[in-house]
N, C-alpha and C positions, 0 to 999 in steps of 0.2 A: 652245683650251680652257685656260684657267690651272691646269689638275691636273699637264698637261702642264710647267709652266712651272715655274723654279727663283724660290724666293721669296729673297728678298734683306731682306724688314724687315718692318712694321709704321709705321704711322702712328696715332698715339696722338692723341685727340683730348684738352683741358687745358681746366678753367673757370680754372683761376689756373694762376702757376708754380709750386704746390704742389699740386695736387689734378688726379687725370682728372678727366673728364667721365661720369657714368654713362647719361646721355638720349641718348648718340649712340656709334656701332660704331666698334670700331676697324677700318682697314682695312686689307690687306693689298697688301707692294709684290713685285711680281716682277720679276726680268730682264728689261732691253726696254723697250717699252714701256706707263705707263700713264696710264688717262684718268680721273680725278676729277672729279665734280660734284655735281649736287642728286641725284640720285638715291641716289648712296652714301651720301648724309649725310644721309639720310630728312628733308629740312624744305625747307618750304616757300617760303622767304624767295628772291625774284628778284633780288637783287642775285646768287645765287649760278647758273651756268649751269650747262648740265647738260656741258658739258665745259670746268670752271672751268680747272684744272690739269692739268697734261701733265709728267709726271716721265718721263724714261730713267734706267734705272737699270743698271748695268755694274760688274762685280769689278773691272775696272782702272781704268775714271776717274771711278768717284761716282756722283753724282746732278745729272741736271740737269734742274732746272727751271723750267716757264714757265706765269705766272699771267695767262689770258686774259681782254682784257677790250677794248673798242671803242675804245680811245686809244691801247694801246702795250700789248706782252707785255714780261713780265720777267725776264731771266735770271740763275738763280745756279745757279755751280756748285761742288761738295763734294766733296772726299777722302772715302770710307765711313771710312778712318784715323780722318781728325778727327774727323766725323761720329759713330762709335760710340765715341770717347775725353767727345768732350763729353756725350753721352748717357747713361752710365755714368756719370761724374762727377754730372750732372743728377741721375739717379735712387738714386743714395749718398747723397748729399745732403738729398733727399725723403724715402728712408725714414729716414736718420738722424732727421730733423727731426718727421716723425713717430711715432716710437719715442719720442722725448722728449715730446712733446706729451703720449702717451697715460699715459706714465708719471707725468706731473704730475697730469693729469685720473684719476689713477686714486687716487694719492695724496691728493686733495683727497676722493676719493671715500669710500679708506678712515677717512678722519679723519671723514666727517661718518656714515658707519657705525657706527664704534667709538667715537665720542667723545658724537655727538650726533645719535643715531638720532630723537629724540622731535622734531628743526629739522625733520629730512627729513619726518616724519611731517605737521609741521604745515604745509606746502605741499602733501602728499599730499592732507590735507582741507579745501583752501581749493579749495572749490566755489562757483562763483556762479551761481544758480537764473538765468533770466533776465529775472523781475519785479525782482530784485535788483542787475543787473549793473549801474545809475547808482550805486550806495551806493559804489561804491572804485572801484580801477582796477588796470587788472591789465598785469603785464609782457608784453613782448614776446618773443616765440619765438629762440631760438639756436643757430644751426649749431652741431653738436658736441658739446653738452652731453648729457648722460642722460637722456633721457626724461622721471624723476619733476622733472626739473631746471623741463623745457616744462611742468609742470601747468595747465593753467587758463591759458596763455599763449596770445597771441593772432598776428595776422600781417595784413597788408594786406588779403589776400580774405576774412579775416574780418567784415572792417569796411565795405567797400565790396563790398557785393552786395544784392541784390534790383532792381528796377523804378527805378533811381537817373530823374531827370528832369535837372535838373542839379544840377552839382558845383562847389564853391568849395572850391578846394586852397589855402591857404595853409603858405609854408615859406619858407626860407631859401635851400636848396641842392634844387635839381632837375632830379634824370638822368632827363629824358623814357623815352630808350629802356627802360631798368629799369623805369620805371614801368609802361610799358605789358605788359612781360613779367611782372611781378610780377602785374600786375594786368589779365587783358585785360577783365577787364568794362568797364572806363576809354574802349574803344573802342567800345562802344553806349549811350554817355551822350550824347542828343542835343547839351548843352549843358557846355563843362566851359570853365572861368576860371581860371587859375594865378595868384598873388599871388606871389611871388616876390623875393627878395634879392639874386641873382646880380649881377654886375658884369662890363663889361668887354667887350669885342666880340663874344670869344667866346662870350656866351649871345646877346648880344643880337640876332644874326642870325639865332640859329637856330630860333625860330616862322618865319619866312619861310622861307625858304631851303631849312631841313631839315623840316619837319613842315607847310610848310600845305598840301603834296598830300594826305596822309593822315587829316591832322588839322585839317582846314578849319575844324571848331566848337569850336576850341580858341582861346580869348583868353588872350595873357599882359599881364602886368601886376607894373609895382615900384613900387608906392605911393612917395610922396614922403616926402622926407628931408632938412627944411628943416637940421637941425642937422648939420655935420659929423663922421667918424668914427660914424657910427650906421648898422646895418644893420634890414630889415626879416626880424627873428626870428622872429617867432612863427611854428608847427608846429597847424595846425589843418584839419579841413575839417567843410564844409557841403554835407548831401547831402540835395535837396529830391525826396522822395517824391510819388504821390498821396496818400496817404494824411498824410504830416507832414513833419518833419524831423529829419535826424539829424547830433547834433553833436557832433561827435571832438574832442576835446584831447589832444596826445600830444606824446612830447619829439625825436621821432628827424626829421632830414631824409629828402628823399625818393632817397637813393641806398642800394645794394647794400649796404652794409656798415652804415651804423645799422640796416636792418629784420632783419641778419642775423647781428652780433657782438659787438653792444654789447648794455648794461643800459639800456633803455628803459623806460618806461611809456604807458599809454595809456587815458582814461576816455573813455565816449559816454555819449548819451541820446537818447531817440529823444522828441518833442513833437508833437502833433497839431494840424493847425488850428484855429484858432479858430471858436467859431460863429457865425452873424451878428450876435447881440446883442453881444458880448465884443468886437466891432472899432467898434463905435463909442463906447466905452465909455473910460475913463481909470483903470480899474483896473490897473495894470501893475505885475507885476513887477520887484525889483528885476534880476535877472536879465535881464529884457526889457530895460530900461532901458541896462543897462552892456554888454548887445551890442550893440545898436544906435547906440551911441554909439560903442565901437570903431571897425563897423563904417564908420562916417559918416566916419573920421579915415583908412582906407585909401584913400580916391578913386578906387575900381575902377568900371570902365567901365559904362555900365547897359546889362543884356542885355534885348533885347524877345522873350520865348520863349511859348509859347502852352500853358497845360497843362492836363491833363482837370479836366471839372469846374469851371475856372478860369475858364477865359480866357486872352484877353493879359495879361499882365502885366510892370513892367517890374522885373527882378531890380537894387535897389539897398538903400542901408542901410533904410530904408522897409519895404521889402519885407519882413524878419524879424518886423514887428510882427504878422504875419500868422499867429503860429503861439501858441499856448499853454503857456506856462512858469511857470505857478503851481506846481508839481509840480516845481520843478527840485531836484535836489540836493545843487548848491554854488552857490557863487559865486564868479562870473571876478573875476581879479586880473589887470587891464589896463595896459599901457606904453605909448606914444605920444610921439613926439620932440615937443618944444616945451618955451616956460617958462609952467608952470604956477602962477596965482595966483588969489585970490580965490575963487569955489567951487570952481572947476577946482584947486587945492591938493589936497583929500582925492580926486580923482577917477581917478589914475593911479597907478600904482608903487607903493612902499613904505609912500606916505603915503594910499594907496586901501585894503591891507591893514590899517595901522592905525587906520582909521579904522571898518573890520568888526569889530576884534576890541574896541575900544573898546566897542561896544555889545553884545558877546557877556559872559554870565558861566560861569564853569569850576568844575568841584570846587575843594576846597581843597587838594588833592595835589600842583596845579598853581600853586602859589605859589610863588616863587623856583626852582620847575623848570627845569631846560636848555633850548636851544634845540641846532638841528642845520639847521649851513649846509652841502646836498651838489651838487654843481654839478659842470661838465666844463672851464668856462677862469676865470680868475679878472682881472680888471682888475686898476689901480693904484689900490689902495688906504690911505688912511691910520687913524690909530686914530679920531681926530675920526669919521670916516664911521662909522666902525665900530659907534661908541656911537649914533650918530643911527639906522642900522638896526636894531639892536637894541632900541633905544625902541621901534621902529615892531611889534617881533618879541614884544615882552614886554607889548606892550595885552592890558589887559583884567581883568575884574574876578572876583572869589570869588562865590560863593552869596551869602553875607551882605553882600557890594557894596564889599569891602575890593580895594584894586589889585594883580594878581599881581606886582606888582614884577620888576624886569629879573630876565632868565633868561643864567643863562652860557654863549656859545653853541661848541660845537664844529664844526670845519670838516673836513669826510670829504673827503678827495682821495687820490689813488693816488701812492705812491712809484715811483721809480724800476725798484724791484724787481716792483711788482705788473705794471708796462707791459711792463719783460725778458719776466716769466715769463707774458706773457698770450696768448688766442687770437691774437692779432696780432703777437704780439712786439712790438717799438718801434716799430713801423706806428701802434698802436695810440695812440701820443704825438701823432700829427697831430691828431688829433679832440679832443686835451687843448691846447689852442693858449697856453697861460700862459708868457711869456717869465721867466728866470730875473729880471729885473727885479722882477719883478710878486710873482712867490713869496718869495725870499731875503730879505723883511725881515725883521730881527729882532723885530718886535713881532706878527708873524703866530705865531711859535713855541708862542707858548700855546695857539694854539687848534687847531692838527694834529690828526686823528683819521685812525685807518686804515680804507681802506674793506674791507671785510670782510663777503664777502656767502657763508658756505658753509651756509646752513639755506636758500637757493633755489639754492645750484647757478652761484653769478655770481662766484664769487673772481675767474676769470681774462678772464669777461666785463668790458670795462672801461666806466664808464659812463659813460653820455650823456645818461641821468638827470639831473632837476636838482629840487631836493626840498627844503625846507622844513618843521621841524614843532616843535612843542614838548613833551614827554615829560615822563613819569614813570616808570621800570621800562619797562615794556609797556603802559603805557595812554597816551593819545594825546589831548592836547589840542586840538588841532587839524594837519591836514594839508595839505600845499599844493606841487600838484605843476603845474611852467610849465618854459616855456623862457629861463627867465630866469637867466640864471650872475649870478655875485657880482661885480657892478661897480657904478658910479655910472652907465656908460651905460643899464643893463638897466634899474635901477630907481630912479634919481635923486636925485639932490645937493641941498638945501636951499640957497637963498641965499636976500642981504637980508633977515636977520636971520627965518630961517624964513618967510618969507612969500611964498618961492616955490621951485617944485620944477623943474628944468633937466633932462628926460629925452632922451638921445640915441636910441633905437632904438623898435621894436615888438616888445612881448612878450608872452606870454598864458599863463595857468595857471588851475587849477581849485584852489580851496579847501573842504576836505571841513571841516565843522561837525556835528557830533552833533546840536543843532536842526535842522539842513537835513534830516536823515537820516528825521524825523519826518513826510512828506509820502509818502505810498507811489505810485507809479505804474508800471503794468506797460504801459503802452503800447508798442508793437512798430511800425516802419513796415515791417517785413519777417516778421513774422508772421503767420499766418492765422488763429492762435487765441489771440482777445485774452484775459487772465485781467483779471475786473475790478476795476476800481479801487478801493480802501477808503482813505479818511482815517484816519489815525490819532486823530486828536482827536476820532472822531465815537463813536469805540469805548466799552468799556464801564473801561478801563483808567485811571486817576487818575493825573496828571499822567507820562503814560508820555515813558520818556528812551533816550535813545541812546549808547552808548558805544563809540569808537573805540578800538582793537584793534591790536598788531601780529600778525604769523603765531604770533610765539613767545609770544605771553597763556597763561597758565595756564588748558586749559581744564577744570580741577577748577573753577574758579570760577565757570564759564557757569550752574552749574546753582543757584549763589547768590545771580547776582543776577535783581536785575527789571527791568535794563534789558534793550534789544535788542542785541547784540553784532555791532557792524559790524569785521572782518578788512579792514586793508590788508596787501599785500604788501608793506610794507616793505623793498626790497633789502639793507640793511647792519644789522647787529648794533645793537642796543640793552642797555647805553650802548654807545656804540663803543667799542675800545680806541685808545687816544692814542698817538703815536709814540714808539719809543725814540730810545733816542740816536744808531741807527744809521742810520734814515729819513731819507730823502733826497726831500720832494717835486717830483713830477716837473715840469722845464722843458723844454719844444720845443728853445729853442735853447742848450743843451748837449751838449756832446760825452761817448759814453759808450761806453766800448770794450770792455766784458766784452760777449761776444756773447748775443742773444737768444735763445727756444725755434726759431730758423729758420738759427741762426746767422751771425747779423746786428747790426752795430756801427750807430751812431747818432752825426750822419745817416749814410741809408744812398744815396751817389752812385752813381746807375745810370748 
């Protein structure tokens, strides 16, 4: 009977070296002997036996223990001296580190209380109906943060659930395991395709090796990469319903700590089959068009799946034409490695966005207005490039057809100080990958701005966001949110004499338009109760318009105007505030020795 028995400790189970665990018991160690397995640790996973580990534990010589397994046991043994010296230390340590945490987060809290209660308020009331939830896009969910912080914020099982058929995950970085934990619906999707960017042996073994007992109907795949130095970026998935398809753009890879610490974002829309007249028809959307053309430039594997209603069918770029997106409400801003001439010039990258915005016209408000370049790594960049992107950033014409003329663009990146004092501490700087090379030029200096996000609750979130727009105040020109950071790989270089465009990577984002915005559609592929559809143009309303929003718009003015008021959640302050003299933007490879919120110096050599 262990009531009988002299208890000697505790075994503490840990998701990190700074956090228990709260989904699983601590256990109790007694004198003597004890036997650990599945059953103490209530889960179900069979790598774990039901007498995993075998501890003796004794006042005079430790602990010693042996972790069984079908090759070899292992032994180690401990002084309880050491043992409860280093543990005490451990857990000094921990509370210290979170004592400071809370205190920062409390601090951020009371500033956005007492200073600017009306920020907080207007994330309170950024609700999205869910005929409405294609008009913007909404951040992603954050360990840690307050509550009104998560409003309206979203998370992986949000997005992937209902009746999926199959799935086309595209991304860069992919922790299977995570995945599947984050997400177990992922595991009765008959058919799922990973598109992927990873490098190196160590992924590439492991579809076979590690995952094709479990995961038999899982295909990976790394699109081709004629150009050097370019990776396969883009952050997307395609989820083929009965009923239609739904398709996510969003900025976060698919590991633990983008879906759970950073400043994300994330738009969907859900499109319904076409009907049999509309597929043989040549009416296509532009939308239609520039997916399937993407889609054509990955060379992923063609799946032969069979699905109600359907039939056989064989899942390749083809296969999207099959669904209906006259209703859509942006437009993708696509990247593609190769050199791009001739029509293919306006049809990728920077010179694909200017070439939309060219044909769009804006209020007058928006003439000589800012631009706002917000990203998470930055390339080498010169001033030459600079100006050429921002031609591409400053298209576009007034009401009366006059050119808004370049916009002067500010660059929101995180100092030094924001990375110290963040959920991560300088953990946080890995996912910021900018060598001091890349930042420290002096002609960059003009354009620093602070990222500055406390009207949602993400000062210490760091982002991984990557954001594009061009402004007035609070009103919003246009929006454009992708995975594309600010390099010439992401979005391309001009050569011979502009007449051709040199893109290294794949990238993808969605551009919100105030015209786009004008197409209503409530279609749902995971609803049961469709709201129906109304055109706006069919209405009784004369020349009705759309206006883009950030969270902090004035909403004394909603009841002003006659347009429709579409709210982005904007993560960083508008205008931003620009660096002082004391800002230091952050580089990876710098040394930085004032310790973090974790107490922790940069790099940190484990």
């Amino acid at each position: 009977m262990t009531s009988s028995r002299v208890m000697m400790g505790t075994l503490v189970p840990l998701e990190s070296i700074h956090a228990t665990s709260c989904s699983l018991p601590n256990i109790p160690l007694f004198e003597g002997d004890n036997v650990i397995g599945r059953n103490d640790l209530k889960i179900t996973d069979k790598r774990v036996s039901r007498k995993h580990i075998s501890l003796k534990a004794s006042a005079n010589d430790g602990i010693e223990v042996i972790v069984k397994n079908t090759n070899s046991s292992k032994r180690e043994k401990r002084h309880s001296e050491e043992r409860e010296s280093s543990v005490s230390k451990r857990n000094k340590q921990i509370l210290e580190d979170e004592a400071l945490a809370r205190d920062l987060q409390q601090a951020e809290d009371d500033s956005i209380l007492e200073g600017s209660f009306e920020k907080k308020e207007a994330l309170h009331n950024f609700r999205v109906s869910e005929e409405k939830i294609s008009d913007t896009f909404r951040l992603m969910r954050v360990q840690g943060l307050p509550s009104w912080s998560n409003s309206n914020s979203v998370t992986i099982r949000d997005v992937i659930q209902g009746d999926v058929l199959v799935a086309i995950l595209s991304n860069y970085m992919v922790d299977i395991d995570w995945l599947l934990s984050a997400c177990p619906n992922l595991k009765k999707i008959p058919h799922v395709l990973v598109a992927h960017g990873e490098s190196g042996a160590s992924f590439d073994h492991l579809p076979v090796s590690h995952f094709k007992n479990k995961l038999g109907n899982w295909v990976f795949h790394k699109p081709p990469l004629p150009i050097s130095y370019g990776t396969h970026h883009s952050k997307a998935m395609f989820l083929i319903y009965p009923t239609g398809i739904r398709i996510i753009v969003h900025t976060a890879n698919l590991i633990h700590v983008d879906w759970n610490n950073k400043t994300q974002g994330l738009w969907m829309q859900d499109f319904p089959w076409k009907d049999a007249s509309a597929l043989t028809g040549n009416n296509r959307s532009p939308f239609e068009n520039d997916l399937v053309d993407y889609l054509a430039t990955l060379k992923i594997p063609e799946l032969r799946v069979s699905l109600p209603s359907i039939g056989n069918v064989s899942i390749n770029a083809a296969f999207f034409r099959k669904f209906d997106y006259s209703r859509a409400k942006v437009r993708l801003i696509a990247s593609v490695p190769g050199y791009h001439n001739g029509s293919s010039l306006t049809k990728w990258g920077h010179m694909k966005l200017r070439s939309i915005l060219e044909s769009c016209k804006f209020s007058k408000e928006f003439s000589k207005s800012p631009l706002i370049y917000q990203f998470s790594s930055l390339g080498s960049l010169d001033e030459k490039w600079m100006n050429e992107f921002g031609s591409s950033l400053s298209a576009g014409k007034t009401d009366d057809g006059f050119p808004l003329g370049n916009g002067k663009p500010l660059v929101i990146f995180p100092t030094v100080e924001d990375v110290r004092c963040s959920l991560e501490g300088y953990a946080a700087g890995g996912a910021i990958p900018s060598p001091q090379k890349n930042v420290e030029k002096d002609f960059l200096r003009k354009y620093w701005a602070r990222w500055k996000a406390d009207h949602v609750g993400r000062c210490r979130a760091m982002p991984h966001i990557k954001t594009y727009t061009r402004y007035n105040g609070q009103d919003i020109a246009w929006f454009l949110l992708t995975s594309a950071n600010l390099s010439k790989a992401a979005w391309g270089a001009l050569q011979k004499n502009n007449t051709q465009l040199m893109i290294r990577s794949y990238e993808l984002g969605v551009l919100f338009l105030p015209s786009m915005l004008l197409h209503e559609s409530s279609f749902s592929c995971t609803s049961t109760s469709v709201v129906p559809t109304v055109s706006k143009s069919s209405s009784h309303v004369e020349n009705p318009k759309a206006k883009l929003v950030s969270l902090c718009w004035n909403r004394e003015r909603e009841s002003n105007s006659s347009s429709e008021i579409v709210r982005l959640p904007i993560p960083y302050q508008l205008p931003p505030p620009t660096y002082t003299s004391e800002d230091i933007p952050w580089s990876w490879d710098r040394r930085y020795t004032k310790k973090d919120v974790y107490g922790q110096t940069w790099p940190n050599h484990v």
